[in-house]
Each structure stands twice: as C-alpha cells, then as structure tokens.
C-alpha positions in Angstrom: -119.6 -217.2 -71.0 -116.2 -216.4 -72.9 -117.6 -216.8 -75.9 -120.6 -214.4 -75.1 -117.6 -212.0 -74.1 -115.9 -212.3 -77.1 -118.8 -211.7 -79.2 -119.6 -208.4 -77.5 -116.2 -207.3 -78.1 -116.3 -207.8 -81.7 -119.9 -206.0 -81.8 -118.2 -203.1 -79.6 -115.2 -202.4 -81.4 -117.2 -203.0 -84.9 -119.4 -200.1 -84.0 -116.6 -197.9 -82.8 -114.6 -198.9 -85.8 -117.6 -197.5 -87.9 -118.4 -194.8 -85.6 -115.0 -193.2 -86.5 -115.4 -193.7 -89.7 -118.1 -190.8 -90.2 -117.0 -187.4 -90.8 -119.0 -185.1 -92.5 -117.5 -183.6 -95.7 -118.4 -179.8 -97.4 -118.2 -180.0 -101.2 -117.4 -176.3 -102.7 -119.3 -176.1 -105.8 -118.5 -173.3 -108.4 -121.6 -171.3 -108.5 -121.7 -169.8 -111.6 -123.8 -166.4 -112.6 -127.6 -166.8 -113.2 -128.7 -167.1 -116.3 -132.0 -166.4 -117.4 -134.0 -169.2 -118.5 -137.1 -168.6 -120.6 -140.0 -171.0 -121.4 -141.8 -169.6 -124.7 -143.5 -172.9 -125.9 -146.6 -171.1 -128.0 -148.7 -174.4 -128.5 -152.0 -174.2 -130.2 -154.3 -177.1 -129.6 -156.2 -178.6 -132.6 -159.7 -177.3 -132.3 -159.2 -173.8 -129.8 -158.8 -170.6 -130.3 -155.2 -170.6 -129.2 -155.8 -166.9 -128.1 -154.3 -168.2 -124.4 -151.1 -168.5 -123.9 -148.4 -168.3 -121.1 -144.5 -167.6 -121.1 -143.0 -168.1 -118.2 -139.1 -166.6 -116.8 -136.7 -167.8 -113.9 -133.0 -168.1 -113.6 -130.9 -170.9 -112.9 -130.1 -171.0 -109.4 -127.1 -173.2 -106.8 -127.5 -177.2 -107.1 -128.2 -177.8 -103.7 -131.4 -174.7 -103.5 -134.9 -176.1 -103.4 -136.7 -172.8 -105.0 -136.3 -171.4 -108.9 -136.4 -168.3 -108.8 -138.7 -166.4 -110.8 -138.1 -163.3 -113.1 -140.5 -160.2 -112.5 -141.2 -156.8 -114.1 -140.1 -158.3 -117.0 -141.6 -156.7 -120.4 -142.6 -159.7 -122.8 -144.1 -159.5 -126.5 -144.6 -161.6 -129.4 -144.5 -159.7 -132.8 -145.7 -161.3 -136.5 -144.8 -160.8 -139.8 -148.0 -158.6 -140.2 -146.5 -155.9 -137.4 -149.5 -157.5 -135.1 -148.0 -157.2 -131.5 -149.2 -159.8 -128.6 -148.3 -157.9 -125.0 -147.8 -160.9 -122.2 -148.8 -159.2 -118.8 -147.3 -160.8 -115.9 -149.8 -162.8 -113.2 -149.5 -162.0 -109.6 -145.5 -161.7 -109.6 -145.0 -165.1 -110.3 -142.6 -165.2 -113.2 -146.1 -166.0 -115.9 -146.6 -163.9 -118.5 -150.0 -164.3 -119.6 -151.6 -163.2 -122.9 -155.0 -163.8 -123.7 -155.2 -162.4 -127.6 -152.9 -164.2 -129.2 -153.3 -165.4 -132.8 -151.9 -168.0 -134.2 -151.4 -169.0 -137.7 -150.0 -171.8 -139.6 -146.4 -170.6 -141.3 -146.8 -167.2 -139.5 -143.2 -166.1 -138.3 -143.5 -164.9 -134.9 -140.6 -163.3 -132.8 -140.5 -162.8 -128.9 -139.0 -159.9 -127.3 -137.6 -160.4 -123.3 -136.8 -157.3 -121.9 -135.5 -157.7 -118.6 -133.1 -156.0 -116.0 -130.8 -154.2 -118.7 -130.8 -156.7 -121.3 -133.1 -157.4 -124.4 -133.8 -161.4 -125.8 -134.9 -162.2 -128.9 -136.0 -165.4 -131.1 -137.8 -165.9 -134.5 -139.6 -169.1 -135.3 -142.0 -170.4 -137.7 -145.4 -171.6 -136.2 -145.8 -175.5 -137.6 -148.6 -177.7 -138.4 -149.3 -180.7 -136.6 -151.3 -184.4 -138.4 -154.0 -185.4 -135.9 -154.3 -188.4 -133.7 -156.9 -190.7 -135.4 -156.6 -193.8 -133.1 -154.5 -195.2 -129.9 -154.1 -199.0 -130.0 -152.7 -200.8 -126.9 -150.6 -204.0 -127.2 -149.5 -206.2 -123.8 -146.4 -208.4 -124.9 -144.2 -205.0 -125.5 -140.8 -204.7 -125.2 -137.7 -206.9 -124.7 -139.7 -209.6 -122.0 -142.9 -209.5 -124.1 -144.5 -208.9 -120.5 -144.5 -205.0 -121.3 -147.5 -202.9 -122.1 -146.7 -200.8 -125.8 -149.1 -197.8 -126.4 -149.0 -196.8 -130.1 -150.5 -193.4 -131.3 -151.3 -193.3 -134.9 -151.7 -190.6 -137.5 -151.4 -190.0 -141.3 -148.1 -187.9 -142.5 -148.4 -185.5 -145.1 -147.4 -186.4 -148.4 -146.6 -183.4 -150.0 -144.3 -181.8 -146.9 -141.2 -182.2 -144.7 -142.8 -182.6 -141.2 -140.7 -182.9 -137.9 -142.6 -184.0 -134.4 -141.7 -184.0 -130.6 -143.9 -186.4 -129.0 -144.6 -186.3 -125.3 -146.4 -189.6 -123.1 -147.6 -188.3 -120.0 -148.7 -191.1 -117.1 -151.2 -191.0 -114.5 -148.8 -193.6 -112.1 -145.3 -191.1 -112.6 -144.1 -187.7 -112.1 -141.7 -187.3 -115.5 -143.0 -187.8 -118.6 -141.5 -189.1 -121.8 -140.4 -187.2 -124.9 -138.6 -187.8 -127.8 -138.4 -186.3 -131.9 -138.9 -187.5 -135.6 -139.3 -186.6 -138.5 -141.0 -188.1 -141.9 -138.1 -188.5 -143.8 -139.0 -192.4 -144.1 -142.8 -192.5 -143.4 -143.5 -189.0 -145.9 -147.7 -189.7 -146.6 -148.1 -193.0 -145.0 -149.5 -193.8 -141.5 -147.5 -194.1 -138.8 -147.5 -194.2 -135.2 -145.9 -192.7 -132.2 -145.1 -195.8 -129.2 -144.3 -195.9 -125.6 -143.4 -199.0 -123.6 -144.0 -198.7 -119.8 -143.1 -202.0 -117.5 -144.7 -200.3 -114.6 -148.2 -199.4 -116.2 -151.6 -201.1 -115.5 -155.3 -201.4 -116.0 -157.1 -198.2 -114.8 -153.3 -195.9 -115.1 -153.9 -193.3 -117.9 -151.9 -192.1 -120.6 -152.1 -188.5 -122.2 -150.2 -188.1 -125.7 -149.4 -185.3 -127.3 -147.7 -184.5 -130.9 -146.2 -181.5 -131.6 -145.7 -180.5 -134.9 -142.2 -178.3 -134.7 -139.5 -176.5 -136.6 -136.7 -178.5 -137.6 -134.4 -175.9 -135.9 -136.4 -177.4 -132.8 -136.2 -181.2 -133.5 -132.7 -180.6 -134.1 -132.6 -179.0 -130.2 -134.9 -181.4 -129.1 -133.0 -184.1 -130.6 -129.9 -183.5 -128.3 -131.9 -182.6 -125.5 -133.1 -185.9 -125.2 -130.4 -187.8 -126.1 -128.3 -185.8 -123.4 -131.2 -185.7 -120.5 -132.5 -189.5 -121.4 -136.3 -189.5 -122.9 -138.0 -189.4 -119.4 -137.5 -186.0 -118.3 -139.6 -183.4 -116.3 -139.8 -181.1 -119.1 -137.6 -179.9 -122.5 -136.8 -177.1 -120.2 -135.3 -179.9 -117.4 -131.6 -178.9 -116.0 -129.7 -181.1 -118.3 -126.1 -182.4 -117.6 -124.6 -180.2 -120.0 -125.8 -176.6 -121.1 -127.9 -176.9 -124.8 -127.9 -173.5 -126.7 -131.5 -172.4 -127.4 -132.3 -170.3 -130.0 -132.9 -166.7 -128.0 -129.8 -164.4 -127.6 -129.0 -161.4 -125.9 -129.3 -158.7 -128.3 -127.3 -156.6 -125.5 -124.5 -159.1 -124.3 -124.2 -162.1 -126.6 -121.7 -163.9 -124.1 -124.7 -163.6 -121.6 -127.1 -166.1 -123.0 -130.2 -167.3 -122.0 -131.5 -171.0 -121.7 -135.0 -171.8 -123.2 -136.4 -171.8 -126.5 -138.7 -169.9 -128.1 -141.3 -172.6 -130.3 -144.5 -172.3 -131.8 -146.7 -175.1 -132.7 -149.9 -176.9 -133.5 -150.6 -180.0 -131.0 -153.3 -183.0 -130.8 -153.8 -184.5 -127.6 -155.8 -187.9 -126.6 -156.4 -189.2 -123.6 -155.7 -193.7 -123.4 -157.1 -195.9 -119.8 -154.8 -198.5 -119.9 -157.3 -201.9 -119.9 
C-alpha cells in the first residue's frame, strides 16, 4: 500500500510539475509592406497553338495568414518586337489574367506591362526553344541504397546552340513537385537525359515531366531559387527563405519591387506509370 502511495505521488506532482510548465507565448513578427508578386510564366507547349495563356497577381501577405491575396483591376499586356499588343482580361476577380490570342514565336522579344494601383511593372525576355522528349526509361536500384526507383527523361541537345533548361517532375503520390536547371555546356549536340530519384514511388504512381527551354537570365534565377528553396518546392514562385530579385521592376518606385518573373518558353511534357 505505501508503495502504491508513493507512486501516485510521483505521478501527481509529475503532472503538476508539467502542468506549470505550459504558458503560452505571442511571437511579434515584423510585418513588412506587401509586395506585389507576379506569375508571368508564358509557356508554349510543343504541338498547340499557344494562343492561351494566363498571368496571374497577389501580394505577399503576414506568415501566420492562410489566404494570398489576390490583385484586381489590374491592367496587364504583353507587347513584341513587331508592336503586336496581347491584352490579358482578368477572370471573375480572381487575380487571373487571361489572354486567349497570344502568339508566340521562337526568339520573339516579348515585354509585359503591370499596371496596378499607382505603379507600372515591366520585364523583357526572349521566348526560348525547347529539344523534345524522345523516350522515359525507368531503372529500380537508384540512388545511394540501390533500393530507389530513377526516372530518366531523354532528349537530343542542339549542336549548333547554347541551350539552358528548368526541368520539373511532377508525382501522382505528392503535393510538391521537383525542379531544378542546366545547361548544355558539357552535353552541346549529344543525348542526354533529365533524372529523378524518388524512395517513396511505386507501381501504378505517375510521373509528369516537363522541360522548359529558358533564358539564361532565368536559369541563372532559377539556379538560386532552387538552391535556396531545396529542389522540391510547390512552385518557382514558392515563398523562399530569402527574397530572390526577379527580373520585373517598378518603372514608378524602383525601391518598391515586385517578386515574380516574367519567362517565356517552349515546353515538352510526357506522362511515365511507374511499373
């Protein structure tokens, strides 16, 4: 009996002892002003038109909120060398900017125009060329176990160009997806491939890829995005850890910068099961 006594004391006063223990403690964060962050990726898909395309605008918002916040009654254009002017009409006051006459051409210089409460954003870029996918092989003693399953996308460099590439693995069995850059300065007119290594994927999971072919301006923002956010990331437009510099200012206030990037670029996209 004492020893039952003594062992509902320690239980008693271990729980108080913890009990006491919990106070609840308010962090102050800085909030700083919102910036606007713009997501003009112009991506024309090997075989379409390319006349669709969406831009869409939100600001950056607390740490703790839930919602973005999206940017209406915005006015949003694309211009090309040729004076040809592509008018995005917002959808629905949802922060998308929808055109649906776009052209796009291979080494057309393109720049957007943001007009929005006060301020004016530009950006020029050069709309690149992308190699297409020829094949997708699959290989199931990947990585550093040799348990892993390695997905390798291949395709055949141009020989007689520099060519830079964001490549993006999308899975069926996970929200984020994977990115990461390179460009052809060792591969220049050979075949190479594009790889992914996932410990966690199965027979039936699927796997999109998709290459970008981009501006080196781009791989070179791409490069640090990655390398700062980690390679499996939501999006290139993902809140990073530290604040990357786009290539869109603020014709009106340069100290009031935007987040984003404007791109253009021509993409090839295959679909893999895992077997």
């Amino acid at each position: 009996m004492l020893m039952r006594k003594l062992v509902l004391l320690i239980v008693f006063f271990t729980s108080l002892f913890f009990t006491s223990c919990e106070e609840v403690v308010d962090v102050d964060l800085d909030t700083a002003a919102p910036k606007l962050v713009v997501e003009a990726a112009i991506n024309w898909e090997k075989g379409t038109s390319g006349k669709l395309q969406v831009i869409r605008l939100s600001t950056t918002t607390g740490y703790f909120e839930n919602t973005i916040p999206v940017v209406s009654n915005a006015v949003v254009f694309i211009e090309n060398s040729k004076n040809q002017k592509f008018n995005f009409t917002e959808f629905n006051k949802t922060g998308s900017y929808v055109c649906n006459d776009f052209k796009p051409e291979i080494n057309e210089e393109y720049t957007l125009t943001v007009i929005s409460k006060g301020n004016t954003y530009t950006a020029s870029e050069t709309l690149k060329s992308v190699a297409p996918i020829t094949r997708i092989e699959q290989k199931n003693d990947g990585g550093f176990t040799g348990e892993d399953i390695e997905i390798k996308t291949y395709f055949t460099d141009p020989a007689d160009e520099d060519n830079f590439y964001l490549f993006k693995y999308v899975y069926s069995n996970k929200v984020t997806a994977n990115y990461y850059v390179s460009e052809d300065k060792f591969y220049q007119g050979n075949e190479i491939f594009s790889s992914a290594i996932d410990e966690d994927l199965k027979a039936g999971d699927e796997v999109e890829v998709t290459h970008y072919g981009i501006s080196k301006q781009y791989y070179n923002y791409m490069n640090i995005l990655v390398s700062i956010a980690g390679s499996s990331i939501g999006g290139p437009f993902q809140s990073p850890p530290a604040t990357v510099k786009g290539n869109i200012i603020n014709t009106t206030d340069k100290n009031n910068y935007p987040l984003g990037y404007f791109s253009l670029g021509e993409i090839s996209t295959k679909k893999y099961k895992i077997q």
